[in-house]
N, C-alpha and C positions, 0 to 999 in steps of 0.2 A: 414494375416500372423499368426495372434496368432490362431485362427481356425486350422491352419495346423502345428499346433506346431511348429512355427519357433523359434528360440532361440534369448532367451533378446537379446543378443550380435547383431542377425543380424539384427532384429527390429532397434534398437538403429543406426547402423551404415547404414542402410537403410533410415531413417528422418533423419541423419544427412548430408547425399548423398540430399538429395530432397532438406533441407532447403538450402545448399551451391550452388546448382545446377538449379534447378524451381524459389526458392525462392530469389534467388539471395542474400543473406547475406553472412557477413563474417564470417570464419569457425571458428572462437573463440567464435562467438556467437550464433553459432550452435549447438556447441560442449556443451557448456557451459547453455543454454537453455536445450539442451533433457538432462542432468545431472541431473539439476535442477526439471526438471518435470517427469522424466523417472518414478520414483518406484510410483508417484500419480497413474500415465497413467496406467500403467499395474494391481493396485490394480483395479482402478476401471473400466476397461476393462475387468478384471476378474470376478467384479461382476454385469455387463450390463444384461439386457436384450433386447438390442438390437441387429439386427443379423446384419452383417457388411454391407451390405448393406441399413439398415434402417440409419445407423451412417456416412454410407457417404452422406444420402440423406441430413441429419443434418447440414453436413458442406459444402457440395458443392452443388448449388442449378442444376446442368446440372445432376447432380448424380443419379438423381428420385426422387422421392415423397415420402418425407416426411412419415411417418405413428405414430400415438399414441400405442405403445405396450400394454397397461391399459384399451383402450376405445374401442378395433375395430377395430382401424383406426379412429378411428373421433377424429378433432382437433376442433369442432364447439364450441364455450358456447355460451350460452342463455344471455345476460347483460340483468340488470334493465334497465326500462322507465329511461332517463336520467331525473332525478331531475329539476325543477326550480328555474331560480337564485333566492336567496333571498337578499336582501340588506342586507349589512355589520350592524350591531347595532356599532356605532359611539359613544363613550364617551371621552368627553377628558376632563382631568384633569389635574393639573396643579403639575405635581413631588413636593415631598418635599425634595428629597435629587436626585441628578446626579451618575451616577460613569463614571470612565476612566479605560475602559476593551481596551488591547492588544489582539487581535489574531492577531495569525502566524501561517500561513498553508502554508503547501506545501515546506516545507523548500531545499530538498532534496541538502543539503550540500555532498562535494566530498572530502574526506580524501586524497584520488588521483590527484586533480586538482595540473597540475603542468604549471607555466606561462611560458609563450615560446613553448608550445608543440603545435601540429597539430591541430587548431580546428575545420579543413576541413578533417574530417577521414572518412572512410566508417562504423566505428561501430556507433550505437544509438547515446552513449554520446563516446566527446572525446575528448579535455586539461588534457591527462591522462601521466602518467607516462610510461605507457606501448607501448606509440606513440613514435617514433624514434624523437627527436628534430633537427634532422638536415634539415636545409633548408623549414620549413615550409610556406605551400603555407597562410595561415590565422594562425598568431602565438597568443595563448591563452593571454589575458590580465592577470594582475596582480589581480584585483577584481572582474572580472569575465567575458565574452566573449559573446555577443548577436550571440548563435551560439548552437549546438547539446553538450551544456556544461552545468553540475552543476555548482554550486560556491561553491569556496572553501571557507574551514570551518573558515579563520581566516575572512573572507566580513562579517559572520554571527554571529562572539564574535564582532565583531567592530561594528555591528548594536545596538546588544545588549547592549553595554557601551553606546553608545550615546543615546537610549532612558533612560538609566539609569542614567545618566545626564541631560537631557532635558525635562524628562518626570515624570508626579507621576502618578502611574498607582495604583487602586484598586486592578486586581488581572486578570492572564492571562491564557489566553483559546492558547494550541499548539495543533492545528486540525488535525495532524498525516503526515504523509507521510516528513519521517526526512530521508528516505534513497537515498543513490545518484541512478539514473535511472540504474546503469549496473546491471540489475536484472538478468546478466546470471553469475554474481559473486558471488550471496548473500550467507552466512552462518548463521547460528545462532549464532556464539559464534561474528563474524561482525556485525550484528544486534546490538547485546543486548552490547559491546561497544560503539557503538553510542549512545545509549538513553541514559548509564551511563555515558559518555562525553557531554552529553546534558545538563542530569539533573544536573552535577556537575559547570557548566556554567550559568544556571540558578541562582542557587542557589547563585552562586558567584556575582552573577550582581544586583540580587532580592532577597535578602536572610530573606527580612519580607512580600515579595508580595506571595499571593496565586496564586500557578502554577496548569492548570488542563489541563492533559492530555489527547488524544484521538489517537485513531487508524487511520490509513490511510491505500489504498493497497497494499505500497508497504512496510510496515512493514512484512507483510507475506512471510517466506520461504517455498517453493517458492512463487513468487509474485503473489495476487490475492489468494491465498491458507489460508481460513481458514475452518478448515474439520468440519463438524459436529460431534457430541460428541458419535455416533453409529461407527465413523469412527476410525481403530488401533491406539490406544496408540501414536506410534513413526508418526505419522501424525498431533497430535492434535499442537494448538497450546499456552495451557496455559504457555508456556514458556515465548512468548510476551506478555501475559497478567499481569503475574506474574511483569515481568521487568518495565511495562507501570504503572500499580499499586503502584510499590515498587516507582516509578519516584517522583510520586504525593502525597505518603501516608499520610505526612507529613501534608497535606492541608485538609486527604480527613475523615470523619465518619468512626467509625471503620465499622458500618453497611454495609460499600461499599465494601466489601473485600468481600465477598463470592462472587458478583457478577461483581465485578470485573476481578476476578481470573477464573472463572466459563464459563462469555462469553464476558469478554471485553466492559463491561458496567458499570454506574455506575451513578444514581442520589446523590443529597446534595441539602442543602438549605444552598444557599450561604448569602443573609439575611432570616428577617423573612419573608419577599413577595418575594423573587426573589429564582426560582429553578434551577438549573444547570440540566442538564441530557446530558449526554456522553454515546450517541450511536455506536455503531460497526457495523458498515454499510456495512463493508466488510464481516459478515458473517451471510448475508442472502441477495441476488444479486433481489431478488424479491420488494424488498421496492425502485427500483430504475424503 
């Protein structure tokens, strides 16, 4: 379609036709997905060099074969002689000091979560506000619902008191992903509220513990979306970097800020033998 110069508009409403229609989803999250990825797709469609059919072979394996544009056609590497196991070198010694680290991953709290709504919906997630509450067939719990649901945000300040009661913690690791799953919602200006309702929460519960934060993938607008630094300006994503950085400053060497801000990383020496390093995992899909 883009070959034959088809217009955004009908591209657009063409994948939104297939996702509703083939794909069987529902049309909010249709609609709402190609919004979110439409101007990616089209930058970098524009500047492919693969020819449409090398791109369907890509994604659908009945499509054809596959081909390398850079190599030929060849997809072969050469690996190394696979190495010999060598035995682990074994020291143990006897700590002279313990610590008590908190992580929390994964959090992906729901601003939306509302108790009593449908938690038997046809979208992703859903104990949403957006779900009609009348007569539902699985009615959302009050603290959270074993079901296609986040939890809402007050289960996760109520988590937080009790460990801050019950607990003395030396200093805590939050391993990213604080956004709720409706990734056909996300905004940037929604994003960067949550982490500053995070960090203000933190602060309020922890407010001598060392907080260090890290990325997940569904920090990225859109989700899974961090562009490389060759990539337009209105794409990049030092905005979450910026916000993820600004969370933790507090804790973090000033030396950490260039790269921080830069690509969402960040080592410290949290004592003198113990090193911290906070990787951004999501913007480079090759270390996985």
């Amino acid at each position: 379609m883009i070959q034959k110069n088809a217009t955004r508009e009908k591209i657009v409403e063409t994948a939104e036709s297939l996702c509703v229609n083939f794909a069987d989803k529902d049309p909010a999250f249709c609609s709402g997905m190609i919004a979110q990825f439409k101007d990616s797709f089209f930058y970098v469609a524009e500047q492919s060099v693969l020819k449409p059919s090398q791109l369907c072979a890509f994604i659908f394996p009945d499509c054809g074969t596959a081909s390398n544009p850079f190599n030929g056609g060849n997809w072969d590497i050469d690996l190394p002689p696979k190495p010999s196991n060598l035995p682990p070198k074994i020291s143990i010694t006897v700590p002279q000091k313990t610590f008590r680290v908190l992580q929390l991953s994964d959090l992906h709290f729901d601003f939306s979560y509302t108790p009593g709504s449908e938690a038997d919906c046809k979208l992703p997630i859903c104990c949403q506000t957006s779900i009609p509450l009348t007569k539902p067939n699985k009615p959302a719990g009050y603290w959270g619902t074993l079901a296609s649901c986040d939890l809402p945000w007050w289960t996760i300040e109520n988590m937080l008191q009790h460990i801050n009661k019950t607990e003395k913690i030396d200093y805590i690791m939050l391993t990213g992903d604080y956004m709720s799953h409706r990734d056909w919602t996300y905004t940037r200006q929604g994003h960067l509220e949550v982490i500053a309702n995070l960090s203000a929460t933190m602060t309020k519960y922890f407010p001598s513990t060392p907080v260090f934060y890290t990325l997940g993938n569904h920090e990225g607008v859109p989700v899974d979306s961090f562009p490389p630094h060759f990539a337009p300006a209105i794409f990049q994503p030092e905005w979450m970097y910026r916000a993820i950085y600004s969370a933790g400053e507090k804790w973090l060497p000033p030396q950490a800020n260039e790269s921080a801000i830069y690509r969402g990383s960040y080592s410290l020496m949290v004592t003198q033998d113990l090193k911290l390093i906070s990787v951004n995992t999501g913007k480079n899909v090759l270390i996985f």
